[in-house]
C-alpha positions as CSV (number, residue, x, y, z in Angstrom):
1,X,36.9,-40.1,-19.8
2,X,36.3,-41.7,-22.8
3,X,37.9,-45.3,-22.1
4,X,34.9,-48.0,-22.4
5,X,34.5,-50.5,-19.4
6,X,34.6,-54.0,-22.2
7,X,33.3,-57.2,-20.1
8,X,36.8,-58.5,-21.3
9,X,40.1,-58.2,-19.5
10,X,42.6,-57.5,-22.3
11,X,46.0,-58.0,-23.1
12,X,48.4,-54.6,-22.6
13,X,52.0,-54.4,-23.2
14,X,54.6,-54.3,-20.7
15,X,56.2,-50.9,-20.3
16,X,56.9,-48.6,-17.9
17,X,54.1,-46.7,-18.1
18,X,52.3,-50.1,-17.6
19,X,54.6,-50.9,-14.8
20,X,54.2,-47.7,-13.1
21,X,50.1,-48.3,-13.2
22,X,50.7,-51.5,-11.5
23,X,53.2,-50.0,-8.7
24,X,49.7,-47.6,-8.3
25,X,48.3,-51.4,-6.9
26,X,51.1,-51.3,-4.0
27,X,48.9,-49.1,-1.8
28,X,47.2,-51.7,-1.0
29,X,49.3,-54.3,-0.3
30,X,51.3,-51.8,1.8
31,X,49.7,-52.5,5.0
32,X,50.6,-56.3,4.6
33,X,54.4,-55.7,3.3
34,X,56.3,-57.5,6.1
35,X,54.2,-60.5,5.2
36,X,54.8,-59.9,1.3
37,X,58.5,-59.6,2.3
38,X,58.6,-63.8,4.1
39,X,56.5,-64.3,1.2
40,X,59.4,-63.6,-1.4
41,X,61.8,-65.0,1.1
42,X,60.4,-68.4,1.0
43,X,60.2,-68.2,-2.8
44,X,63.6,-67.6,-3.3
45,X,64.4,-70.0,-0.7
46,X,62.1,-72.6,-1.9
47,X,64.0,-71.9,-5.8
48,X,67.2,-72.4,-4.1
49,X,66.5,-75.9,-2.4
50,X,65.1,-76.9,-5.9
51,X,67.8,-75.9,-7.8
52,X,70.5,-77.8,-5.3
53,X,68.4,-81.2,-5.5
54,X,70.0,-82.2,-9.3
55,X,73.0,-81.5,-8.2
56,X,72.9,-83.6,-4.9
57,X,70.9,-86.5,-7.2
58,X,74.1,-86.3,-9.4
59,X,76.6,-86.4,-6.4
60,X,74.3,-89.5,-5.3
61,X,75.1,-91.0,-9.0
62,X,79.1,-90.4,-8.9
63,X,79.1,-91.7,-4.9
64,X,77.6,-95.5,-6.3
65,X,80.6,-96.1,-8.2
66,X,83.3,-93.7,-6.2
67,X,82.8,-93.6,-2.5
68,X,79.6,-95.5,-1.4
69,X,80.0,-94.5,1.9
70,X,79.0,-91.0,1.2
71,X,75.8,-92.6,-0.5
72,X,73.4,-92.7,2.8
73,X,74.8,-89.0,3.9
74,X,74.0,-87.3,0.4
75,X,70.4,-89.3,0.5
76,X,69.8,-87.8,4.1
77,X,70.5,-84.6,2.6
78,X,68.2,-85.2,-0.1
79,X,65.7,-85.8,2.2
80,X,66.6,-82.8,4.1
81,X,66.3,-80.8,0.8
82,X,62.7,-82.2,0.2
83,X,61.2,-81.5,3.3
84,X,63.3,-77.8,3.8
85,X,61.7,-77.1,0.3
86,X,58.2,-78.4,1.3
87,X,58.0,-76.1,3.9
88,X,59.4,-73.3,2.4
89,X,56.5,-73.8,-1.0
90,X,54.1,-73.8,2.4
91,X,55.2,-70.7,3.5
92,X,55.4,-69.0,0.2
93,X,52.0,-70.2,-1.0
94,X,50.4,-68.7,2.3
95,X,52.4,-65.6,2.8
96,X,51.0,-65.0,-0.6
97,X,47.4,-66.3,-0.4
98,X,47.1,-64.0,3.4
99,X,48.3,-60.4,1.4
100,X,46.9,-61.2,-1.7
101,X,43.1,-61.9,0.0
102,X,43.4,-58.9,2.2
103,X,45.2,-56.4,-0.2
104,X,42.6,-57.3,-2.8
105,X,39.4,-57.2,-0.3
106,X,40.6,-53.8,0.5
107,X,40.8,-53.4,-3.3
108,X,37.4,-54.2,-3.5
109,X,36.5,-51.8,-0.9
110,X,37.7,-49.1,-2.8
111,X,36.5,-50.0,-5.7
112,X,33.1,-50.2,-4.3
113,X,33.3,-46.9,-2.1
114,X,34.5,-45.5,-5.4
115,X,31.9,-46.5,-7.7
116,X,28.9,-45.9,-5.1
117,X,29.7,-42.0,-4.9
118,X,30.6,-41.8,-8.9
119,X,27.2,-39.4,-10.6
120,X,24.1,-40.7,-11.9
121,X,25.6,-39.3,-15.3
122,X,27.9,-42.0,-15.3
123,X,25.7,-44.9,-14.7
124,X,23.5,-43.4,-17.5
125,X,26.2,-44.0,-19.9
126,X,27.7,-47.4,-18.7
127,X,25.9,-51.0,-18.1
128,X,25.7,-52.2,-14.9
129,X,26.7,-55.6,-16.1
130,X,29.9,-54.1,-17.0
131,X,30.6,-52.5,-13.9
132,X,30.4,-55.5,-11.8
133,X,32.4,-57.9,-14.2
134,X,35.5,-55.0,-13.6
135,X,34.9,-55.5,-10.0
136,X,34.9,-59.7,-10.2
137,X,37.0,-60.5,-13.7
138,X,39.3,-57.9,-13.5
139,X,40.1,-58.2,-9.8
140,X,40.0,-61.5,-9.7
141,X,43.0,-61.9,-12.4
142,X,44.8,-58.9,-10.2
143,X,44.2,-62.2,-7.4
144,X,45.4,-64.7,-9.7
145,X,48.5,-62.4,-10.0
146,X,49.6,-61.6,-7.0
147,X,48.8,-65.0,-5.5
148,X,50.4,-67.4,-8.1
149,X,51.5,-65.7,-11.6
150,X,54.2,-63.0,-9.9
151,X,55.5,-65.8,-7.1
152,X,55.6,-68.1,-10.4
153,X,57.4,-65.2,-12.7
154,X,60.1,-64.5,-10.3
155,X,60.6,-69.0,-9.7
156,X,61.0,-69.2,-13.4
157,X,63.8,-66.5,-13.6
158,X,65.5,-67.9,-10.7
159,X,65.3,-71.2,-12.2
160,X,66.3,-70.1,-15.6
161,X,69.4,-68.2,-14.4
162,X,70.3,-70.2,-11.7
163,X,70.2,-73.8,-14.0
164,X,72.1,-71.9,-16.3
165,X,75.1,-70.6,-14.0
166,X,75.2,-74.2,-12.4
167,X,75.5,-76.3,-15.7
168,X,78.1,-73.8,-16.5
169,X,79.7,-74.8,-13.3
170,X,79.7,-78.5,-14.6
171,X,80.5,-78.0,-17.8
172,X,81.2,-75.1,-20.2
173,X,81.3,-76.8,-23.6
174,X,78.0,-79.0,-22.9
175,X,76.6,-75.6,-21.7
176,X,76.9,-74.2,-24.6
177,X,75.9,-77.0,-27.0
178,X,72.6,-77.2,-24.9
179,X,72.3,-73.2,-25.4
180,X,72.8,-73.4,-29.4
181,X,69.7,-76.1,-29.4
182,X,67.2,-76.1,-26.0
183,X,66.5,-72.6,-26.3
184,X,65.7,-72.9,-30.0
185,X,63.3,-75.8,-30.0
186,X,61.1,-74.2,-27.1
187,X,61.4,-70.5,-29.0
188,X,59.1,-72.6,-31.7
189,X,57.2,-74.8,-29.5
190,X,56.0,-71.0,-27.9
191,X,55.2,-69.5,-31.2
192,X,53.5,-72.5,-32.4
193,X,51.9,-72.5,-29.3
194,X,50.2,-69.3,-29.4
195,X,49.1,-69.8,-33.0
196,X,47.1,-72.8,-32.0
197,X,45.4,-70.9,-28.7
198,X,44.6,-67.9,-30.9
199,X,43.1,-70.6,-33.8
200,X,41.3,-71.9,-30.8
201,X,39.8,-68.7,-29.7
202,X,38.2,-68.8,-33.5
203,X,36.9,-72.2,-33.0
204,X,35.5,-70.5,-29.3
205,X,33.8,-67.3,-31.1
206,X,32.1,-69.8,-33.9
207,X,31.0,-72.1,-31.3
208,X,29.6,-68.9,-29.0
209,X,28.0,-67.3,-32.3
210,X,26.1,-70.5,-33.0
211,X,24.8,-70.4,-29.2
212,X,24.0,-67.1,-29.9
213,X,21.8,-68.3,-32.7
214,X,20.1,-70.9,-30.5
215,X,19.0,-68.4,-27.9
216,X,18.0,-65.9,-30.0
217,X,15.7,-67.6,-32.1
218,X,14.1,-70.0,-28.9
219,X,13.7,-66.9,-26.9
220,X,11.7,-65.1,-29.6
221,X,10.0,-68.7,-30.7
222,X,6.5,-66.9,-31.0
223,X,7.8,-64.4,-33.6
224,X,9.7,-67.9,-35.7
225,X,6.8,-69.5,-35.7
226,X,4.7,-66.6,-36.2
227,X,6.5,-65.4,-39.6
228,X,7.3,-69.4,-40.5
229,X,11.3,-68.4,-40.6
230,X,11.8,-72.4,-38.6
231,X,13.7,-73.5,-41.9
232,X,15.5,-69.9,-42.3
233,X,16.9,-70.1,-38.8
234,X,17.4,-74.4,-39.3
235,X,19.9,-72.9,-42.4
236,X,21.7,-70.4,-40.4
237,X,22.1,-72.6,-37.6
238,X,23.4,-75.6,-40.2
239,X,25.7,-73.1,-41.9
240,X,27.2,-72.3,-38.1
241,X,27.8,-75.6,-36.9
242,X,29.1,-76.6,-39.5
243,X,32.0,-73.7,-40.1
244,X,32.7,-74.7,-35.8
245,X,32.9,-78.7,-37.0
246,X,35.6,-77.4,-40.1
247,X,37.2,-74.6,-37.7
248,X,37.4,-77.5,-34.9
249,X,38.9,-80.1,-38.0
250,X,41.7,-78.0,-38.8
251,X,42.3,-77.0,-34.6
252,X,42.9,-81.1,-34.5
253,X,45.6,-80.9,-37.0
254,X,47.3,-78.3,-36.0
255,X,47.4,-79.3,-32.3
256,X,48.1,-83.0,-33.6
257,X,51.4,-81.5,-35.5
258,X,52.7,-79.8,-32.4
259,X,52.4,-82.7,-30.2
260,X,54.4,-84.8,-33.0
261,X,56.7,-81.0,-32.9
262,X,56.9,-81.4,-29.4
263,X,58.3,-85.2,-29.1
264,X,60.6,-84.6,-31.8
265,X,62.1,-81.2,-30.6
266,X,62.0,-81.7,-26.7
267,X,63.1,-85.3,-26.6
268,X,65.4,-84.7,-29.8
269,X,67.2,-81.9,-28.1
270,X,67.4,-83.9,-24.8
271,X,69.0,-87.0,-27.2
272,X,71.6,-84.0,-28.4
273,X,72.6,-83.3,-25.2
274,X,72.9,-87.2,-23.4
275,X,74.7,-87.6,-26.8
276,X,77.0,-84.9,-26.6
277,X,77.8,-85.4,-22.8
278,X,78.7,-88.9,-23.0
279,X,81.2,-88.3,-25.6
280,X,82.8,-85.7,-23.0
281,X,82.4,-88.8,-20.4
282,X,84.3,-90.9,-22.6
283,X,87.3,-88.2,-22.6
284,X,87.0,-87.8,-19.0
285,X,85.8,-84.4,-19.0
286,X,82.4,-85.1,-17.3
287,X,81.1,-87.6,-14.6
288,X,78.4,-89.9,-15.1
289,X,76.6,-88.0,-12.2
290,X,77.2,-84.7,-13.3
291,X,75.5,-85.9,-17.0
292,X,72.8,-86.9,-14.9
293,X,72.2,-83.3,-12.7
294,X,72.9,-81.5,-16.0
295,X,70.0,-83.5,-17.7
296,X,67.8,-82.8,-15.2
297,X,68.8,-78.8,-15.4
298,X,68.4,-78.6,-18.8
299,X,64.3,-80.1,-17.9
300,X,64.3,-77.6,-15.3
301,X,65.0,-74.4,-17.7
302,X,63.3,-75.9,-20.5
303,X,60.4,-76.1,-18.3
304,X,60.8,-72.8,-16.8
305,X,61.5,-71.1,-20.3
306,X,58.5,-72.7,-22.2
307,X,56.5,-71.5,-19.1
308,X,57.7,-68.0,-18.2
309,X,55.6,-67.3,-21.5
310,X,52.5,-68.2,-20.7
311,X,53.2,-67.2,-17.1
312,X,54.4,-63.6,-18.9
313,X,50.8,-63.3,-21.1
314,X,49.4,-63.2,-17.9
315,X,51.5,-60.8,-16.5
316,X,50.0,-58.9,-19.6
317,X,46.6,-59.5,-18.5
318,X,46.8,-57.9,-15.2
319,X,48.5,-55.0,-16.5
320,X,45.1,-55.0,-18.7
321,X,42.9,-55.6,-15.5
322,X,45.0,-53.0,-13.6
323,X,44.8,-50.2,-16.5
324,X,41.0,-50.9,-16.5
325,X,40.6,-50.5,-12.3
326,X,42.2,-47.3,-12.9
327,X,40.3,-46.1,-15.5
328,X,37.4,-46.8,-13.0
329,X,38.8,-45.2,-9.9
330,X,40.1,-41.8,-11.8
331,X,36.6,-41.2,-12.6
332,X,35.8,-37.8,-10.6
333,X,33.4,-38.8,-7.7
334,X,30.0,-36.3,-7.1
335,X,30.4,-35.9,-3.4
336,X,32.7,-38.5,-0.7
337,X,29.7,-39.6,1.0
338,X,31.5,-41.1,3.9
339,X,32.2,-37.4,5.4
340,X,29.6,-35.8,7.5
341,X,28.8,-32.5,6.3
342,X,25.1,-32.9,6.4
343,X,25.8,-30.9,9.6
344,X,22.3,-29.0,10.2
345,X,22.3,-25.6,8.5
346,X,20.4,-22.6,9.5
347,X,17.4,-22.6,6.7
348,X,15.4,-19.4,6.2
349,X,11.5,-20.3,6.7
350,X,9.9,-17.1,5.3
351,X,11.9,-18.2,1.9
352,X,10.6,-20.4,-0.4
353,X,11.6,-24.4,-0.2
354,X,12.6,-24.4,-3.6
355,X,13.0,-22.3,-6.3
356,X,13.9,-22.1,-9.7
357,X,15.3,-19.1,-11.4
358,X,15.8,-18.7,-15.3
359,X,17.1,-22.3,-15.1
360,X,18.4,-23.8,-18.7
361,X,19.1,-27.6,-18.7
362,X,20.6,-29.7,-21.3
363,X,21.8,-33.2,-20.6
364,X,25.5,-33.9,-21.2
365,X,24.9,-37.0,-23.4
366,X,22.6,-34.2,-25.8
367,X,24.0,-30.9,-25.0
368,X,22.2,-29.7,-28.5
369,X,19.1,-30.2,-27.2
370,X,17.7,-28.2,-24.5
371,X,15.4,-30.0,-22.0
372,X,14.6,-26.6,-19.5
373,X,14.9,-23.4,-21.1
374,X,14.8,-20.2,-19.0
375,X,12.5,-22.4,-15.9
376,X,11.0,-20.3,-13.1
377,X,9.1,-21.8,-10.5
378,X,8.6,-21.5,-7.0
379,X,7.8,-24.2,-4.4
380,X,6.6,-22.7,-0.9
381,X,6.7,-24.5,2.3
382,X,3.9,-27.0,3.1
383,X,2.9,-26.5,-0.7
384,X,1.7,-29.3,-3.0
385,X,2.7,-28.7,-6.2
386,X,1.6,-30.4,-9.0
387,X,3.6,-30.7,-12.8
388,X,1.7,-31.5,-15.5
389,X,2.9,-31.8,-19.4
390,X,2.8,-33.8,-22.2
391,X,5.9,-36.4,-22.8
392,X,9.0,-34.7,-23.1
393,X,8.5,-31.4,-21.7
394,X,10.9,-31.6,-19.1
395,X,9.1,-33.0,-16.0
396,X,11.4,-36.2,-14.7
397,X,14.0,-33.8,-15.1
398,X,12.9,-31.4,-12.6
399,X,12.9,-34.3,-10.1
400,X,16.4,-34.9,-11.7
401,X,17.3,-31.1,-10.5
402,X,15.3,-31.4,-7.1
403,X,17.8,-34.9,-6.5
404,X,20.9,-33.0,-7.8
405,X,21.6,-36.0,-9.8
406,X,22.0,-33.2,-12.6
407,X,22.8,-29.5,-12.5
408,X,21.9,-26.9,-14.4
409,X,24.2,-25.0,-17.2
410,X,22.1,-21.9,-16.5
411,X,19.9,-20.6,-13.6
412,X,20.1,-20.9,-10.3
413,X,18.2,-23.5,-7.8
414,X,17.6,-22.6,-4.7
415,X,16.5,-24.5,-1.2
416,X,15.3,-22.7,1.8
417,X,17.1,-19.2,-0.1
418,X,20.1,-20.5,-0.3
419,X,21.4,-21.8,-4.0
420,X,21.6,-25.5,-4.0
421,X,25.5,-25.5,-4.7
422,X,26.2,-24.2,-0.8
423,X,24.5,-27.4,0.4
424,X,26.1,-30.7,0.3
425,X,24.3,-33.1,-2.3
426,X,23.7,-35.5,0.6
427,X,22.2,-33.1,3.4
428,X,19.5,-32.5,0.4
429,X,18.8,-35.9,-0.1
430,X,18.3,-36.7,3.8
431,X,15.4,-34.0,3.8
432,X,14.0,-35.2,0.4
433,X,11.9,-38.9,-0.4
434,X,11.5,-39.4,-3.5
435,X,8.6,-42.2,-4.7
436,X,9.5,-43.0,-8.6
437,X,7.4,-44.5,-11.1
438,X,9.2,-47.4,-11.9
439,X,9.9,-48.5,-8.1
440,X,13.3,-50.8,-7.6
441,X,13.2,-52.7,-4.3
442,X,15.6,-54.7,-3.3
443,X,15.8,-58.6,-3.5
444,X,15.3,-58.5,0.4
445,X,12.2,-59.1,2.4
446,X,9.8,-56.7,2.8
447,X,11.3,-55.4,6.3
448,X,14.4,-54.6,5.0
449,X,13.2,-53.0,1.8
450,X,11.0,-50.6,4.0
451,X,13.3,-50.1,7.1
452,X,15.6,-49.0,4.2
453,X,14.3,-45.5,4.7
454,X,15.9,-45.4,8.3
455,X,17.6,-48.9,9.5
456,X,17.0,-47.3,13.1
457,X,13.4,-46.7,13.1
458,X,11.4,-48.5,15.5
459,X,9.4,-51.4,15.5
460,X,6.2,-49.3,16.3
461,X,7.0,-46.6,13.6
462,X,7.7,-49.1,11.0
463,X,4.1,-51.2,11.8
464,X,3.0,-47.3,11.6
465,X,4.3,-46.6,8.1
466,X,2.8,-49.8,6.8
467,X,-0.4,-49.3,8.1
468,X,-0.5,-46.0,6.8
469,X,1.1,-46.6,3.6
470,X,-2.2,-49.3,3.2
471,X,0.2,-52.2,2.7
472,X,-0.2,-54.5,6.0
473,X,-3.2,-55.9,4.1
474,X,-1.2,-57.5,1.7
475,X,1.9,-58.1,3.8
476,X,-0.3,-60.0,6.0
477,X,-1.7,-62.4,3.1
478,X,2.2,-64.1,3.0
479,X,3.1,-66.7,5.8
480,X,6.6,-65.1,6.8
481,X,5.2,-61.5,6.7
482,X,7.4,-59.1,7.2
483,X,10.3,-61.3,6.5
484,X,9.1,-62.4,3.0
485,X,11.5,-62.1,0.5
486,X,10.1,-60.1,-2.7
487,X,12.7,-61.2,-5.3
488,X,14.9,-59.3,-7.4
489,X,13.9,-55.8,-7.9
490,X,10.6,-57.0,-6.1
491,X,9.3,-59.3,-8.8
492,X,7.0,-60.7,-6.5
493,X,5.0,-58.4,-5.9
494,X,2.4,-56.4,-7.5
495,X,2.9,-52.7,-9.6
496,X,0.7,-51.4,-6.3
497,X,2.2,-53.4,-3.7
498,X,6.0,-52.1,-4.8
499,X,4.3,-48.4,-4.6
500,X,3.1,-48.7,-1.4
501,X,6.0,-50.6,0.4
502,X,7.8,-47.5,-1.4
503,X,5.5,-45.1,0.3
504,X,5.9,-46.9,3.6
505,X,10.1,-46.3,2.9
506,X,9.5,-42.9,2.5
507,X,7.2,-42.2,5.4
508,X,9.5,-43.6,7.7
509,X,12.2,-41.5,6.1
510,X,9.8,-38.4,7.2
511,X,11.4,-35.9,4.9
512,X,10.8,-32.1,4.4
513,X,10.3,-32.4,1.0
514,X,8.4,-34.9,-0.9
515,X,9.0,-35.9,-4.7
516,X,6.4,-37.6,-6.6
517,X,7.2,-39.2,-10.2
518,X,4.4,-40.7,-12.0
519,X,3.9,-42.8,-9.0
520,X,0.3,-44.1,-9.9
521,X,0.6,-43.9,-13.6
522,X,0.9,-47.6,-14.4
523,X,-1.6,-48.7,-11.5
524,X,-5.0,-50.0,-12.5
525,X,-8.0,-47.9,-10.9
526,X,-8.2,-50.3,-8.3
527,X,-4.3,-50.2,-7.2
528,X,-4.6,-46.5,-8.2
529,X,-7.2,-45.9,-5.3
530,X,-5.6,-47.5,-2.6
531,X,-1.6,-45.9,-3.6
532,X,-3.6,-42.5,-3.9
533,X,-5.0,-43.0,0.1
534,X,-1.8,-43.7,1.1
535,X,0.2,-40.9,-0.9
536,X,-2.6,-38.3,0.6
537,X,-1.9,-39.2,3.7
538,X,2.3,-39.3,3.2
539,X,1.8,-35.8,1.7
540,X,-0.1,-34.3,4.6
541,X,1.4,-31.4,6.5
542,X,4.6,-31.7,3.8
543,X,5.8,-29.9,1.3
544,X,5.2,-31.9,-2.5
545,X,6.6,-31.4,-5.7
546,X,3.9,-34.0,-8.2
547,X,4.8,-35.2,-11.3
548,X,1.8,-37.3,-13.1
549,X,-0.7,-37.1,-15.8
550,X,-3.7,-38.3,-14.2
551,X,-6.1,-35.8,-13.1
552,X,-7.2,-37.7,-9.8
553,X,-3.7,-37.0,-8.5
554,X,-3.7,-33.4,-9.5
555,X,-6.8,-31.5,-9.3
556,X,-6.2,-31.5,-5.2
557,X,-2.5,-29.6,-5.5
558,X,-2.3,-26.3,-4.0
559,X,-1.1,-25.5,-7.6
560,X,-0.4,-26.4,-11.2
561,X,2.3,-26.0,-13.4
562,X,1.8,-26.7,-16.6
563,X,5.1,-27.2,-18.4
564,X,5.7,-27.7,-22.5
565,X,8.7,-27.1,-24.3
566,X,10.7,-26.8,-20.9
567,X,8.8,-23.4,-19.6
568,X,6.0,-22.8,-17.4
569,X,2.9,-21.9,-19.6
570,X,0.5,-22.2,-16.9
571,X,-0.1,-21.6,-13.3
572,X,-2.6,-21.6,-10.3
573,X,-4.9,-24.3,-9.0
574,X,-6.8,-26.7,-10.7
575,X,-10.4,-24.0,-10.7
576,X,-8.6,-21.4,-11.5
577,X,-6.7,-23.0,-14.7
578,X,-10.1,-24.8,-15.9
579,X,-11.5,-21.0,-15.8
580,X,-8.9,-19.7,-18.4
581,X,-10.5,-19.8,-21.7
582,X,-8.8,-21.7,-24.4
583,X,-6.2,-23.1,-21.6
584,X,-3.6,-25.1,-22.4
585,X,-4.1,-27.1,-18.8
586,X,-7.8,-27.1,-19.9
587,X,-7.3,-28.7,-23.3
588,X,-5.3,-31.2,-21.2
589,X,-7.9,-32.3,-18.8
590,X,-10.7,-32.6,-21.4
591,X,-8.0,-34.9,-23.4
592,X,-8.2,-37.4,-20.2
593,X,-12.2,-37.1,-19.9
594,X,-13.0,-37.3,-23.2
C-alpha cells in the first residue's frame, strides 16, 4: 500500500466510510460489551439526574415565596439528585476506563502480533520510529476516545436536546428568544476559536523550527566552528526568534479580542435572556423559579454546544488514528507465526542443502536493477562455502535468499531437494543461525541476549556456548556477569565482544545450516583472531554458507565462489582458484596482500 505511516495523528472527516472504519474497532471491544452496555447506562442516567437538578433548584426558588413547606422535601431531593448522580458519573467513568483498557490492550496485541509477522520488505521502507508512535499516539487517542471523548459526545447531545425540550416546557416564547441569540454568539465564539488554535499551531511550528536550529548547529559544533559560520547561524537563529516573538505578538491580540468577544457575547446573551424573562414575569407568564432553572439551562446547552466542537475535532482525530491502525493491520503478513507448521519434514540427505538454480533477483524498491542474474550454486551438506566479491555483487543478498526475507522473481531455491516455497519460512529459520556483520543485541544482559538462541537451554549448555564462543573471558571481567546489562543495541560492549556473544546465540541455537555475513570485517586483528577461533569451532561438523572479504576467513572453505555482477565467475577451493592463471579470485587475493 502506498499510504505513509506520518508520526502525526491527523484530522479525517466524519462519513460513513469513516464511521464504518471505526465500527472495524468494535471487535475488540466485543468481548467487554455487557460492561460497555452499564457503561452507557450510567451515562444516560448520570445526563438525566443533571438535567433534572435546574429544574428542582427552580422549584426550590418558587417554594420560598409559595409553599415553604415543600422547601426541605425538594432540598432532600436535591441531595438525592447529587449523590444518585455521583454514583452514576462513578459508574460511567469506570465501566468505561475497564473496556476501554482491555479492548485497547487487546488492540495493542494485535497490532503487535501483526506488525512482528509483516516482511522485512516493509520495515526496509518504513522507520521504526514511526511504527511505534502508530502503536502509542495513535492508540492512545483511540483510549482517549473511547474512555472520555465518545461518553462526553453522547452527554453533550443529551444535554443539548434535553435542555432544549425542557425550557420549551417552561416556556415557549423565551425558548425561542434564547434560540434566535445563544446559538449565534457560541457559533462565532467556535469559529473564532479555531482561528486562534490554528494561529497558535504557527506560533508552535516557528518556535519548533528555531529549536530545530539550536540542535542542529550544537550538535554539529565542530563543523560551526570549524568553517567559522558562529555569526551565520547567530543570524538565522535571530531572524527565527524573532518571527516566533512577532507570530506570539499578534497570538496575544487575537486571543485578548476573544476573551473581550467572549464576556460581551456570553454574558450579553445571558443579560438578553434574564431581560426578556422578567418582562414575561411581570405579565405573569413565567415564575421567578422557572427564570432561574431556565438560566441555568441555557449555561448548560451553551456549555454543551461550545464544547461538542472541540469534543467533535476529536472525534475527527480518532477516525484519523483509526484509518491509520488500519492501514497498518491490512498490510499482507509473510507467514502467521503463531501456527505450528514447522512440523519436521522428511529431508532428502543425498540432495544438496541448498541450491540455487538460474535464480534472477531484483529488489522491489529497484526492480530496474538486477542484483542476481541467472545464479547457480550448490551448497552440499557439511560444506563450507565461502562467497567472495567486490561491493555490490550480490553477496548479503544471497543471505537475504538463504533467510527468505526476499524471494526470487526467477529461479528456483531449493533446501534438502525440495524448492524453498513447500517449506514454511519459519521451519527454515529454526534450522538456520545466522551471525551478521553489524550484530544487534538486545538492551538486556548478556544472559538473555545469548539464551535468546533457545530460552530453554540449560545452564551447562549455555556456560558451554560461552566458553566456546571465547566470550567468558570478557564476561567474567564485569561484576554482575552474566546478568550485566549491555545497553541498547549492546553499546557497551566491544565490535568483538557483540560477535562472539552472537556466536555463543547461535551455538546454542545448534542449527543445520550456518550463515556467515561479514562477521569479522570490522574487527581489528586482535578481535579478528579470537571471533575467528570461535566461528571455526561454531562451524565444525556444520554446513556454512561465508560471506567476507578477508582472506583469513576464506582460504580454509571447502570452496569458493567468486561472484561479480550477480553470477558465479569462479569456483573450487582456495589452491585450486590461486592456480588459474589470470583469475579473477587471484587478482582478488593479491589486492588484500599487496
Amino acid at each position: 500500500m502506498s499510504r505513509n505511516f506520518g508520526s502525526h495523528t491527523n484530522k479525517r472527516k466524519i462519513s460513513w466510510q469513516a464511521l464504518r472504519a471505526i465500527a472495524k474497532m468494535y471487535v475488540y471491544i466485543k468481548p467487554f460489551q455487557a460492561e460497555f452496555a452499564f457503561g452507557m447506562v450510567f451515562l444516560i442516567l448520570s445526563s438525566g439526574t443533571a438535567l433534572a437538578f435546574p429544574s428542582f433548584l427552580g422549584d426550590l426558588v418558587d417554594a420560598a415565596q409559595k409553599s415553604p413547606e415543600k422547601i426541605d422535601g425538594i432540598a432532600l431531593t436535591l441531595g438525592l439528585l447529587l449523590i444518585s448522580q455521583a454514583i452514576f458519573s462513578f459508574g460511567r467513568i469506570v465501566f468505561f476506563e475497564r473496556v476501554a483498557q482491555n479492548a485497547l490492550a487487546s488492540l495493542r496485541q494485535g497490532m503487535y502480533s501483526h506488525l512482528i509477522d509483516l516482511p522485512i520488505s516493509f520495515f526496509h521502507s518504513k522507520r521504526i520510529g514511526e511504527l511505534t508512535n502508530r502503536l502509542q499516539s495513535d492508540i492512545g487517542v483511540l483510549q482517549e476516545t473511547f474512555t472520555s471523548t465518545l461518553a462526553e459526545f453522547i452527554r453533550q447531545l443529551v444535554i443539548i436536546i434535553g435542555g432544549i425540550a425542557l425550557l420549551a416546557y417552561t416556556s415557549v416564547k423565551l425558548t425561542f428568544f434564547m434560540l434566535t441569540v445563544l446559538p449565534f454568539i457560541i457559533l462565532l465564539a467556535i469559529i473564532f476559536g479555531s482561528r486562534i488554535r490554528k494561529f497558535s499551531k504557527s506560533v508552535q511550528d516557528a518556535s519548533a523550527s528555531s529549536n530545530i536550529i539550536v540542535e542542529q548547529s550544537l550538535s554539529a559544533i565542530a563543523t560551526v566552528k570549524a568553517f567559522t559560520s558562529e555569526n551565520r547561524e547567530r543570524s538565522k537563529y535571530k531572524k527565527s526568534t524573532e518571527l516566533v516573538a512577532k507570530l506570539a505578538i499578534t497570538g496575544g491580540i487575537l486571543r485578548g479580542g476573544f476573551a473581550s468577544f467572549l464576556i460581551l457575547g456570553l454574558f450579553g446573551a445571558l443579560v438578553l435572556v434574564v431581560w426578556k424573562g422578567t418582562t414575561l414575569i411581570s405579565t405573569g407568564e413565567l415564575d421567578p423559579g422557572q427564570l432561574f432553572s431556565f438560566v441555568i439551562y441555557s449555561g448548560f446547552i451553551g456549555g454543551s454546544m461550545g464544547g461538542i466542537a472541540d469534543v467533535y475535532a476529536r472525534l475527527q482525530k480518532a477516525v484519523g488514528a483509526t484509518e491509520a491502525i488500519l492501514v497498518m493491520l491490512d498490510q499482507h503478513i509473510e507467514e502467521d507465526s503463531k501456527i505450528d507448521t514447522y512440523i519436521e519434514q522428511k529431508i532428502d540427505t543425498k540432495a544438496s542443502v541448498v541450491s540455487f538454480k538460474e535464480i534472477d533477483f531484483a529488489y522491489p524498491s529497484r526492480p530496474d536493477l538486477s542484483v542476481l542474474k541467472n545464479f547457480n550454486l550448490e551448497v552440499n551438506q557439511g560444506e563450507q562455502i565461502a562467497i567472495v566479491g567486490p561491493s555490490g555483487a550480490g553477496k548479503s543478498t544471497i543471505m537475504q535468499l538463504l533467510l527468505r526475507f526476499q524471494e526470487p522473481q526467477n529461479g528456483d531455491l531449493s533446501f534438502y531437494g525440495q524448492k524453498a516455497s513447500e517449506y514454511s519460512k519459519t521451519y527454515l529459520r529454526k534450522q538456520m543461525s545466522w551471525v551478521p556483520q553489524e550484530v544487534i543485541l538486545f538492551g538486556q544482559s548478556i544472559k538473555e541476549n545469548i539464551l535468546y538462541g533457545n530460552p530453554n537451554a540449560s545452564k551447562k549448555e549455555m556456560l558451554d556456548a560461552t566458553n566456546r564462543s571465547n566470550s567468558m573471558e570478557f564476561i567474567n571481567k564485569f561484576p554482575e556477569g552474566f546478568n550485566t546489562e549491555i545497553g541498547e543495541k549492546g553499546v557497551q560492549l566491544s565490535g568483538g565482544q557483540r560477535q562472539r556473544i552472537a556466536i555463543a546465540r547461535a551455538m546454542l541455537k545448534n542449527p543445520k545450516i550456518l550463515l556467515l555475513d561479514e562477521a569479522t570485517s570490522s574487527l581489528d586483528a586482535e578481535s579478528e583472531s579470537v571471533v575467528q577461533e570461535a566461528l571455526e569451532r561454531l562451524m565444525k561438523g556444520r554446513t556454512s554458507v561465508i560471506i567476507a572479504h578477508r582472506l583469513s576467513t576464506v582460504r580454509n572453505a571447502d570452496r569458493i565462489a567468486f561472484i561479480n555482477e550477480g553470477q558465479v565467475l569462479e569456483l573450487g577451493s582456495h589452491e585450486e582458484l590461486m592456480n588459474l592463471k589470470s583469475g579473477i579470485y587471484k587478482q582478488f587475493v593479491k589486492q588484500q596482500l599487496y
